[in-house]
C-alpha positions in Angstrom: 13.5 -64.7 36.4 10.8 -62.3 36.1 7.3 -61.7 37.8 4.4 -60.4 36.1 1.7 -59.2 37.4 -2.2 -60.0 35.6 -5.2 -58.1 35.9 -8.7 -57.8 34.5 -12.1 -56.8 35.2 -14.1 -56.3 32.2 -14.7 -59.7 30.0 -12.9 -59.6 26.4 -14.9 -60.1 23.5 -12.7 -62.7 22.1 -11.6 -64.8 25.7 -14.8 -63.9 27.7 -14.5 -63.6 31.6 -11.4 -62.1 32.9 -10.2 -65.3 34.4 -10.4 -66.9 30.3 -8.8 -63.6 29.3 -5.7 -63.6 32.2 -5.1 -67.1 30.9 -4.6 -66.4 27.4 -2.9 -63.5 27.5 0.0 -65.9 29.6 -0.9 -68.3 26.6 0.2 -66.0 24.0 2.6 -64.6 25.8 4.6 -68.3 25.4 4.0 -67.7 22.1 6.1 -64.9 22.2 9.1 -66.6 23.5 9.0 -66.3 27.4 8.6 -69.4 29.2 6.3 -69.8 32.0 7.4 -71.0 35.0 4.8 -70.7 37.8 1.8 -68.8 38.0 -0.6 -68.0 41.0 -4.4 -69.1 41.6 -6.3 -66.2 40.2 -8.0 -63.8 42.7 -11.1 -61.1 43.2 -9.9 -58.2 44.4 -11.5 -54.7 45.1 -10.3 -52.2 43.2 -7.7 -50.1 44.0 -8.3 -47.2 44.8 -12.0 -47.9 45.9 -14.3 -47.3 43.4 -17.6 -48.6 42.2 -16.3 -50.5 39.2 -16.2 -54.3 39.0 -13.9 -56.4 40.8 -10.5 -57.4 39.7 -9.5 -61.0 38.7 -5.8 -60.9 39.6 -2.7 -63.4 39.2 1.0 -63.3 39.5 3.3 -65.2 37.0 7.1 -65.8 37.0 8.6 -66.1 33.8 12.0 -67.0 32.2 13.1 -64.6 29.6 16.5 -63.5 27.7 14.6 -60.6 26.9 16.0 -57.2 28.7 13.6 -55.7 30.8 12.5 -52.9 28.7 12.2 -55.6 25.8 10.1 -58.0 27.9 7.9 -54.6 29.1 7.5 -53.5 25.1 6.3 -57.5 25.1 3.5 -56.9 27.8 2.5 -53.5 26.5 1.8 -55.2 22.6 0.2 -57.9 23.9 -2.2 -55.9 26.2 -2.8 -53.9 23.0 -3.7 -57.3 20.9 -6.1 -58.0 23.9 -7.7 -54.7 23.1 -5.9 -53.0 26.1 -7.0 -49.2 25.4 -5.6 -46.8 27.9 -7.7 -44.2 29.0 -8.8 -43.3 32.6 -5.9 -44.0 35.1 -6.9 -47.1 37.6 -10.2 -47.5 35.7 -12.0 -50.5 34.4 -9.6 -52.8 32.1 -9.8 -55.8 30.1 -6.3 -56.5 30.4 -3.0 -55.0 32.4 0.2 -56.9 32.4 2.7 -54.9 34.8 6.2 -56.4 35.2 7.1 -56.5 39.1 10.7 -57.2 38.7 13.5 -58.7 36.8 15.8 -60.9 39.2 17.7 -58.5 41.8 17.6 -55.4 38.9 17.0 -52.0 39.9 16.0 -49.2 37.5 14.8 -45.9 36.9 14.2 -45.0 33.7 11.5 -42.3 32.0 10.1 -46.3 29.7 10.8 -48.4 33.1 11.0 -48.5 36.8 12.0 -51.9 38.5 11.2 -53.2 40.9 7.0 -51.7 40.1 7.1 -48.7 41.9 3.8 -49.8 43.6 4.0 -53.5 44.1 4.7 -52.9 48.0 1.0 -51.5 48.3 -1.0 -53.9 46.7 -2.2 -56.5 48.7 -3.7 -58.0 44.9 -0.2 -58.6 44.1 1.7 -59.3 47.0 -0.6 -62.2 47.6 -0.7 -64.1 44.5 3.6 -63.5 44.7 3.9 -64.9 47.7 2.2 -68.2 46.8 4.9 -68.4 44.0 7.6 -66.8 45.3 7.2 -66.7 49.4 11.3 -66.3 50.0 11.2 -63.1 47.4 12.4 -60.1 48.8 12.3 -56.3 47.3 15.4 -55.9 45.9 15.4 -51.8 46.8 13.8 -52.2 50.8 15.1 -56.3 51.3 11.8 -56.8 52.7 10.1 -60.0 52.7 7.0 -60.5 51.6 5.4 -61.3 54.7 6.7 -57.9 56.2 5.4 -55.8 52.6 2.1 -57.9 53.6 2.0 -57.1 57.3 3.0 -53.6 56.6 -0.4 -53.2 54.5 -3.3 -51.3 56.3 -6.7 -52.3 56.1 -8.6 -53.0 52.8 -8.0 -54.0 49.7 -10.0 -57.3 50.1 -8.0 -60.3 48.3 -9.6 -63.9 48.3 -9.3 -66.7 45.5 -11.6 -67.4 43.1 -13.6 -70.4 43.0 -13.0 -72.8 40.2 -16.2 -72.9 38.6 -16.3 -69.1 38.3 -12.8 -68.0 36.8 -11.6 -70.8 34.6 -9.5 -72.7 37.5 -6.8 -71.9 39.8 -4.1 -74.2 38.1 
């Protein structure tokens, strides 16, 4: 299993609203061959760091894959890129990201990948949405649980789901 991490904040011109967009990009990511096996409610979050771009819609996905984890990550990266994923400015506005968290209990440090995300323990936009799919997952480097990643957080990084009629649903 695998856990893949959604984020948008700037509507795409083919999907519309990043909720629409999050939701097709898992679409066509089925397409692709990995099978989806649970996915979080989508969220708002602020952006991390703070800045005065729009909020994040953000989700969390487990997927099943025989994919390698550098395959599955060369999957994510083309289909951001068919989303119109262009990379520019670091943590700025995006119409798509799609980061994978972690692959099952693997641990690697590599110049294309690093698993688990070398991040995922300071995002309160991702440890949320995993826990509601995933609440007995621990970091395979740490062996933290969630709850203690969560509880570890400081202040900030506001996280609350978004309403039905707004994002294109929660389920």
């Amino acid at each position: 299993m695998a856990y893949i991490a959604l984020g948008a904040n700037l509507p795409s011109p083919v999907y519309g609203p990043p909720a629409r967009t999050l939701a097709a990009a898992l679409a066509r990511l089925e397409t692709l061959g990995p099978r989806l096996v649970a996915r979080s409610m989508w969220y708002l979050s602020q952006p991390f760091p703070a800045s005065d771009q729009p909020w994040f819609v953000n989700g969390v996905a487990e997927i099943e894959s025989d994919l390698t984890p550098e395959a599955l990550l060369a999957l994510l990266l083309k289909v951001e890129a068919e989303f119109g994923r262009e990379r520019g400015e670091v943590n700025g506005p995006r119409v798509l990201d799609l980061d994978l968290l972690a692959c099952g209990e693997a641990v690697i440090a590599s110049a294309e990948l690093i698993l688990p995300h070398p991040r995922l323990h300071e995002r309160r936009f991702v440890l949320v949405p995993l826990a509601e799919i995933a609440p007995g997952w621990r970091h395979p480097v740490s062996g933290r649980a969630l709850a203690e990643l969560l509880a570890a957080l400081g202040p900030g990084q506001a996280v609350e789901p978004v309403p039905f009629e707004a994002g294109g649903g929660s389920g």
